[in-house]
Backbone as JSON, one array per atom type, in Angstrom:
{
  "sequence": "XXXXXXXXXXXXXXXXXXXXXXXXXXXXXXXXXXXXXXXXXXXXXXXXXXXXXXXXXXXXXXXXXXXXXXXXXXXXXXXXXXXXXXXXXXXXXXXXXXXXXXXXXXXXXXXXXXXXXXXXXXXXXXXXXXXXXXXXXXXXXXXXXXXXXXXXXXXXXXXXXXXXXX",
  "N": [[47.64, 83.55, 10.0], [47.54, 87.17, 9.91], [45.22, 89.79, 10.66], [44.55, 92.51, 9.37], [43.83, 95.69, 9.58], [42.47, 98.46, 8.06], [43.06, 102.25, 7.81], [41.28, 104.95, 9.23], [41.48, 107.19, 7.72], [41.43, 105.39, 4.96], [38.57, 104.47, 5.18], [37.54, 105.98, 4.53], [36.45, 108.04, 6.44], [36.95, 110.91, 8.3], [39.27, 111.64, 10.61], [41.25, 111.81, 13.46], [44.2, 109.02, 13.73], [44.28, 106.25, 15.98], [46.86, 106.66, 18.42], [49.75, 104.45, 18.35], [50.2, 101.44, 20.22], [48.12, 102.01, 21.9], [45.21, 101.03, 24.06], [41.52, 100.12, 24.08], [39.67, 100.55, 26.8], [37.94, 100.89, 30.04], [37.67, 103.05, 30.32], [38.25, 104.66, 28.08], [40.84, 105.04, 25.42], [43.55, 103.6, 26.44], [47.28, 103.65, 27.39], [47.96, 101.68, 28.39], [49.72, 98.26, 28.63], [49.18, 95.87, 29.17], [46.58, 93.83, 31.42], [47.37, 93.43, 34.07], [49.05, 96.09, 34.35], [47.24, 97.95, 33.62], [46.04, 97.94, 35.87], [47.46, 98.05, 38.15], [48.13, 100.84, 37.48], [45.7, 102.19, 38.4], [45.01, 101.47, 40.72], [47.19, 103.03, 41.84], [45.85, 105.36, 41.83], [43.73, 104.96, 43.41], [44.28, 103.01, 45.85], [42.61, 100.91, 46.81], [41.34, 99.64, 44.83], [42.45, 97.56, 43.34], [41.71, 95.56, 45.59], [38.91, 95.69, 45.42], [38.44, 94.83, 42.73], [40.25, 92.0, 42.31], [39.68, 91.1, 44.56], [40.68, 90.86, 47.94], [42.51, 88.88, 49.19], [43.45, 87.84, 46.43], [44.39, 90.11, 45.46], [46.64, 91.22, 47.62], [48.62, 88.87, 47.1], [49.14, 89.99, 44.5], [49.89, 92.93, 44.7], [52.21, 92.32, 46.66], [53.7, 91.17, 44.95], [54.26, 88.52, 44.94], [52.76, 86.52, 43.31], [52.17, 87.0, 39.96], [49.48, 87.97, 37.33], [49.11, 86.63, 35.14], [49.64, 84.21, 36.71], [47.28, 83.85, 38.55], [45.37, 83.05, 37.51], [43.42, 80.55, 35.11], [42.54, 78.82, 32.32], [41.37, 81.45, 31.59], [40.14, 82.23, 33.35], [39.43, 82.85, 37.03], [42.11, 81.87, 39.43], [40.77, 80.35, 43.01], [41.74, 81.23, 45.89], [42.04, 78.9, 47.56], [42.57, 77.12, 45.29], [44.92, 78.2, 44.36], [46.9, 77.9, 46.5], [46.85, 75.55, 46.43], [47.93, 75.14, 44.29], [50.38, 76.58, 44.0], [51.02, 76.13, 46.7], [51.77, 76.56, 50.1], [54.15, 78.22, 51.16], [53.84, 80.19, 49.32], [51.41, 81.61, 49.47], [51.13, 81.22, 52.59], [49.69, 82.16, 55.36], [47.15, 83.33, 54.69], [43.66, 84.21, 54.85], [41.61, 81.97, 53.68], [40.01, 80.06, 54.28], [36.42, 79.29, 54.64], [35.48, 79.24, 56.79], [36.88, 80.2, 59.24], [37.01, 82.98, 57.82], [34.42, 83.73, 58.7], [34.22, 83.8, 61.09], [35.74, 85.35, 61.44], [34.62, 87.55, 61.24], [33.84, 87.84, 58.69], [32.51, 87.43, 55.7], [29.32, 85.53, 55.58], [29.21, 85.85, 58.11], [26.61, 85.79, 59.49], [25.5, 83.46, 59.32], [27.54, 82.05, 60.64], [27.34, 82.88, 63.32], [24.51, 81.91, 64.12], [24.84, 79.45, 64.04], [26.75, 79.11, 65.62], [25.79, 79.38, 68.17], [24.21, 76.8, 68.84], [23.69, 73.4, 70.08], [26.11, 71.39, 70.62], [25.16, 68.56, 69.38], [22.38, 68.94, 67.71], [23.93, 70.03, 65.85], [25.7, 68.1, 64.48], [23.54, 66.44, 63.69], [22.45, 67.84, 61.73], [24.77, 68.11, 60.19], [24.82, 65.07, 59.23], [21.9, 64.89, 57.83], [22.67, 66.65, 55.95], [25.13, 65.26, 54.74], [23.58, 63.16, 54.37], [21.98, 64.0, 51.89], [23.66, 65.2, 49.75], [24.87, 62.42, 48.94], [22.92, 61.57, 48.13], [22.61, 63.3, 46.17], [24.65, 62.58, 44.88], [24.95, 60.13, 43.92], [22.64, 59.72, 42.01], [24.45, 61.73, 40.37], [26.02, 60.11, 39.12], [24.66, 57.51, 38.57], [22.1, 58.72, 36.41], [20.45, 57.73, 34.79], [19.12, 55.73, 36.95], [16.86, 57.77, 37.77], [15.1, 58.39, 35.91], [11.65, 58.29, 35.28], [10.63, 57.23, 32.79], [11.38, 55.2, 29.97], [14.43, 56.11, 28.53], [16.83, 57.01, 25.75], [20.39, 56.45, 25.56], [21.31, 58.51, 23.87], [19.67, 60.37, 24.53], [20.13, 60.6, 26.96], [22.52, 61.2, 27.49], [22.49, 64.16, 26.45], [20.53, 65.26, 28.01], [21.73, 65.0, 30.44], [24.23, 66.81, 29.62], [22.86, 69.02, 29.41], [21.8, 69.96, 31.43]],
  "CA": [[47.05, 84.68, 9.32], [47.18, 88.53, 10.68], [44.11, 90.47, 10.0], [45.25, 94.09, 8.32], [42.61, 96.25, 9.49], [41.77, 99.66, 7.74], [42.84, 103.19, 8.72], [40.13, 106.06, 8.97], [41.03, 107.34, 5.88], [41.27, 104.52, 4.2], [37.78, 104.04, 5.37], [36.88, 107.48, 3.86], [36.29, 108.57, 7.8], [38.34, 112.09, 8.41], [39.5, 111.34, 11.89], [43.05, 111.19, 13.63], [44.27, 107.7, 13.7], [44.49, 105.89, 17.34], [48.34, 106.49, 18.42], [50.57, 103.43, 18.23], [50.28, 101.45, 21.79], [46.68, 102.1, 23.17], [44.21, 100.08, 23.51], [40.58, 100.28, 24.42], [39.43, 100.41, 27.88], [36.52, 101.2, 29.95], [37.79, 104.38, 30.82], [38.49, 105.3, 26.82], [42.04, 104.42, 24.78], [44.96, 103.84, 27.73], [48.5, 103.23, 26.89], [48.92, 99.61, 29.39], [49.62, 96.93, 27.45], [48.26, 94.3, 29.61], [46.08, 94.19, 32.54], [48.34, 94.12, 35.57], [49.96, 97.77, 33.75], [46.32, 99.09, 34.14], [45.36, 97.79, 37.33], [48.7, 98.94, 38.61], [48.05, 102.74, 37.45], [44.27, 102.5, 38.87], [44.94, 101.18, 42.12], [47.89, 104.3, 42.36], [44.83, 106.28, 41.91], [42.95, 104.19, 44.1], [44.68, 101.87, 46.8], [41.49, 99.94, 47.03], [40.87, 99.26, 43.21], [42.89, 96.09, 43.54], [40.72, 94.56, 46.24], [37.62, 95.21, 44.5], [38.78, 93.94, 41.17], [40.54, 91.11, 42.43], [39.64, 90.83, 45.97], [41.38, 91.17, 49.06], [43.6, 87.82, 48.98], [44.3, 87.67, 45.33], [45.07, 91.83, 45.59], [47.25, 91.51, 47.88], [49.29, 88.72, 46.81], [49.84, 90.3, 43.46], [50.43, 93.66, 45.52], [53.45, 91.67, 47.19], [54.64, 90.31, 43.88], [54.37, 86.8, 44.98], [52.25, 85.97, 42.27], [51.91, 87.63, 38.48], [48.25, 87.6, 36.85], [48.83, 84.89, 34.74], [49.48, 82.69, 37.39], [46.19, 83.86, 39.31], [44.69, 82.44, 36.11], [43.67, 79.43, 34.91], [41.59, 79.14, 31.61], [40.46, 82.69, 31.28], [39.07, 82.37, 34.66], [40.66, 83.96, 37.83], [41.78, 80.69, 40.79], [40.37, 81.22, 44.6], [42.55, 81.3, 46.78], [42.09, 77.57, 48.09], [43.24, 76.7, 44.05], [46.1, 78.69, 44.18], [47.42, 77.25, 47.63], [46.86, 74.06, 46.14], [48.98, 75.09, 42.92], [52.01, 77.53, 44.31], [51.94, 76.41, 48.06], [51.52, 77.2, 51.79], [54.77, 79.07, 51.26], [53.33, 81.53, 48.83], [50.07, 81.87, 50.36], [51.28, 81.77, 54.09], [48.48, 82.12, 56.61], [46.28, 84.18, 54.15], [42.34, 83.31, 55.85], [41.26, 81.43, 52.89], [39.03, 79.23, 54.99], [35.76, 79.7, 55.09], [35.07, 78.87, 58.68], [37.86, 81.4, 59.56], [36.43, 84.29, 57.44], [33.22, 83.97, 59.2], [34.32, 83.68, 62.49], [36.35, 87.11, 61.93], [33.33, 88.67, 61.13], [33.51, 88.32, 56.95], [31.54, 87.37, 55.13], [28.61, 84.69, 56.15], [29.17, 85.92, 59.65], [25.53, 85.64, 60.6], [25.55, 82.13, 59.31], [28.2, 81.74, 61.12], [26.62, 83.13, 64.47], [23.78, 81.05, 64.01], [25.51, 77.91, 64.25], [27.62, 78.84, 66.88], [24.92, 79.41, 69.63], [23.4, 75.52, 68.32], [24.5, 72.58, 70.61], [26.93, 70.22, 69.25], [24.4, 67.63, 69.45], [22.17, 69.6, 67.06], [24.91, 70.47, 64.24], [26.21, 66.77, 64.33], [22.58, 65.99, 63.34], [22.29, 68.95, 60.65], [25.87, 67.41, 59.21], [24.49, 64.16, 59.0], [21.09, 65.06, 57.23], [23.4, 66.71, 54.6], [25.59, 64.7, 53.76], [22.94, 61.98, 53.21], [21.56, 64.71, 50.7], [25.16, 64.78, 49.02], [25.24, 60.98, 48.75], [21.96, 61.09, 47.22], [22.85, 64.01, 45.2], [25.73, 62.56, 43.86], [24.08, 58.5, 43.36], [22.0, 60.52, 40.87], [24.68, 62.03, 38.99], [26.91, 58.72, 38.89], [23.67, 56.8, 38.19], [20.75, 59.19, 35.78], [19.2, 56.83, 34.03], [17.48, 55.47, 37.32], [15.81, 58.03, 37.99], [14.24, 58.51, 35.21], [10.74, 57.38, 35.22], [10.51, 56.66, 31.65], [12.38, 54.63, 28.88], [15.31, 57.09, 27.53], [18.16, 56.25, 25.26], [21.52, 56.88, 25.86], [21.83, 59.53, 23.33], [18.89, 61.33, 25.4], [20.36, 60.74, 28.51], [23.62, 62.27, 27.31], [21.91, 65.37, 25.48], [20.16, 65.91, 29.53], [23.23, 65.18, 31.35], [24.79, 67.99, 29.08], [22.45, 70.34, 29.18], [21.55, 70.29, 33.03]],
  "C": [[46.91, 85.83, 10.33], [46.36, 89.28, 10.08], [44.83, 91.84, 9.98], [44.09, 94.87, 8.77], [42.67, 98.0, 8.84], [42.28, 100.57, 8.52], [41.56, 103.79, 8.42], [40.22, 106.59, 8.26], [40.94, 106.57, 4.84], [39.71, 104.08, 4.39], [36.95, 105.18, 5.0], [36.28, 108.04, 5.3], [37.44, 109.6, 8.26], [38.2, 112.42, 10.01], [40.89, 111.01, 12.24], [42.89, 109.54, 13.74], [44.81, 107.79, 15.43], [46.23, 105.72, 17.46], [48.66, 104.95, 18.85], [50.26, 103.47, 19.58], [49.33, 101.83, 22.57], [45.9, 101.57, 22.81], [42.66, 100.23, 24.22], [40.16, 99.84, 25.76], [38.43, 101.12, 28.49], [36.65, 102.69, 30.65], [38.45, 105.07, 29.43], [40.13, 104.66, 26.29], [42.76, 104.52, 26.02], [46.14, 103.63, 26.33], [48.97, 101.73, 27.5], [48.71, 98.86, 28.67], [49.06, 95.71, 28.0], [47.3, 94.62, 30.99], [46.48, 94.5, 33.71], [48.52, 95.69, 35.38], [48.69, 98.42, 34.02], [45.67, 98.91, 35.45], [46.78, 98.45, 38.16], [48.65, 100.68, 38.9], [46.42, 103.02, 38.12], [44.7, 102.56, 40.19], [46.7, 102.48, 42.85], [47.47, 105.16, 42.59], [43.97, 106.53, 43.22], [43.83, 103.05, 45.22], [43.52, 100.82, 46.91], [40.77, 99.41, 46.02], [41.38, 97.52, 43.1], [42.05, 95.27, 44.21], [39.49, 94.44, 45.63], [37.54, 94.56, 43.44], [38.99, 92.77, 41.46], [40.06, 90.1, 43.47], [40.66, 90.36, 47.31], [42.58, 90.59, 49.1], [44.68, 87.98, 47.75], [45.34, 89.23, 45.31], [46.57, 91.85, 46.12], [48.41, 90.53, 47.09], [50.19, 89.24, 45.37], [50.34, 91.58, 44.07], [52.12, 93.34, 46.44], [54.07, 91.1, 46.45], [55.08, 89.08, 44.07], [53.4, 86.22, 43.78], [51.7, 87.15, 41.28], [50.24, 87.42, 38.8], [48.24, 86.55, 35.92], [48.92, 83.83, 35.09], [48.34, 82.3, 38.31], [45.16, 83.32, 38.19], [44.4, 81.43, 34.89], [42.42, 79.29, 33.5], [40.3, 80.14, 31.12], [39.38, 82.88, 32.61], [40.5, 82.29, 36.16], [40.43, 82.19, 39.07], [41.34, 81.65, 41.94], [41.2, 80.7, 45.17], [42.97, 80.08, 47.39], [43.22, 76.81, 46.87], [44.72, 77.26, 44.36], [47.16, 78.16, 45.67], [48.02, 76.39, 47.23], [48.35, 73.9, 45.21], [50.33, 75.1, 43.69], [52.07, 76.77, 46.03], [51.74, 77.17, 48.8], [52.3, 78.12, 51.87], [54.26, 80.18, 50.66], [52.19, 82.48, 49.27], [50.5, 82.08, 51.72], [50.17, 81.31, 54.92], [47.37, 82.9, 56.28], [44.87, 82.89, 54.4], [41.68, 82.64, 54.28], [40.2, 80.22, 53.12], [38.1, 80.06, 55.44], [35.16, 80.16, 56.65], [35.89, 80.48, 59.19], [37.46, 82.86, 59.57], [35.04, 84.62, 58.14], [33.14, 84.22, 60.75], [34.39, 84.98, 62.76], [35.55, 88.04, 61.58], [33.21, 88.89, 59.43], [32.34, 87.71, 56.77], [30.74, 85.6, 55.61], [28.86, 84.55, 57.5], [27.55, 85.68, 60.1], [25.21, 84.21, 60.27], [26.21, 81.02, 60.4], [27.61, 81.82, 63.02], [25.55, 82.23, 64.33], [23.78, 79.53, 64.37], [26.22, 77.67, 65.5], [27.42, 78.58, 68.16], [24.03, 77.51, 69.34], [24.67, 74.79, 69.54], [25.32, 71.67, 69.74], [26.2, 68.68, 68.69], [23.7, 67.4, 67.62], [23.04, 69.76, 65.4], [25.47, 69.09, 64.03], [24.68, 65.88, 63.76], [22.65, 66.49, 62.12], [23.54, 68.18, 59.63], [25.57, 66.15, 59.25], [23.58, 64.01, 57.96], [21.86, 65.58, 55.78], [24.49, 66.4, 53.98], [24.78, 63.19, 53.27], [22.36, 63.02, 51.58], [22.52, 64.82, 49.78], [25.08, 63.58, 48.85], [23.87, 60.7, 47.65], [21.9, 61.84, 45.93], [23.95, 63.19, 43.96], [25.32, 60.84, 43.51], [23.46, 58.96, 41.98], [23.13, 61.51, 39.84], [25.99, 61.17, 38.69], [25.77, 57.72, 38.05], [22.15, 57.26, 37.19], [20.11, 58.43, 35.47], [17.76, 56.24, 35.16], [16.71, 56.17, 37.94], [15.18, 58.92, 37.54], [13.12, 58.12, 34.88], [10.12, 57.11, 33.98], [11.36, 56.04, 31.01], [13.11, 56.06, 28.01], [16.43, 55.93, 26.79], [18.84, 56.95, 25.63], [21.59, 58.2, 25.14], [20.72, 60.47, 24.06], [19.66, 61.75, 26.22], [21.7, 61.51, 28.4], [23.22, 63.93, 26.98], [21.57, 66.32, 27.47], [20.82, 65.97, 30.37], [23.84, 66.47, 30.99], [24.74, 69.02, 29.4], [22.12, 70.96, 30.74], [22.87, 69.82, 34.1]]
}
């Protein structure tokens, strides 16, 4: 089924009709038919529209035409950079810093996290990574195992309903 929608006079509204081929956008009707076509004409505007939209990695690789937007895209939701490695390959990706550790070192982002840690003995951070991954082990016992630690009688159809919802 194709929905038929109404012109403006047919809607008793005396208004030009929207020309064939544009479509609503947050900068008023364009003519790009898909998103790349308007991120394309922004970032001609803008060289730096791409990175913000997409961010730096994904930007560029679509910038280098190694990867479309529908392949940066996986159920209406955009992959990170680690995903897309995973998918397409070291070749497509390259040596793009996609590691956290990396990005922090070079001064991106969670650099003072990163400083923080760095001045710590190794003694110290071999303790700290110990303490959390018992917290991971206990995190994840609890969501392999809910029921025990629940301190009341649930039923299953509870315990599914709270699994769900949290």
């Amino acid at each position: 089924m194709i929905p038929v929608l109404k012109t403006w006079e047919e809607l008793g509204i005396n208004m030009d009709e929207l020309p064939d081929g544009t479509r609503a956008s947050m900068e008023g009707q364009v003519n790009d038919k898909t998103f790349a076509d308007w991120l394309k004409r922004k970032t001609e505007t803008d060289p730096s529209f791409a990175d913000k939209t997409l961010g730096k990695g994904r930007a560029q690789l679509w910038k280098d035409g190694k990867l479309t937007m529908d392949q940066m895209i996986s159920g209406g939701k955009p992959l990170t950079l680690a995903e897309l490695k995973g998918k397409y390959g070291a070749p497509i990706i390259g040596d793009m810093k996609n590691d956290a550790y990396e990005i922090a070192k070079s001064g991106g982002r969670n650099k003072g996290f990163f400083n923080q840690w760095d001045k710590q003995k190794k003694g110290k951070i071999e303790k700290s990574i110990k303490s959390l991954s018992t917290q991971v082990d206990i995190h994840n016992e609890k969501i392999d195992n809910p029921k025990n630690h629940i301190n009341k009688p649930i039923s299953d159809h509870e315990l599914n309903y709270l699994v769900t919802i949290y």
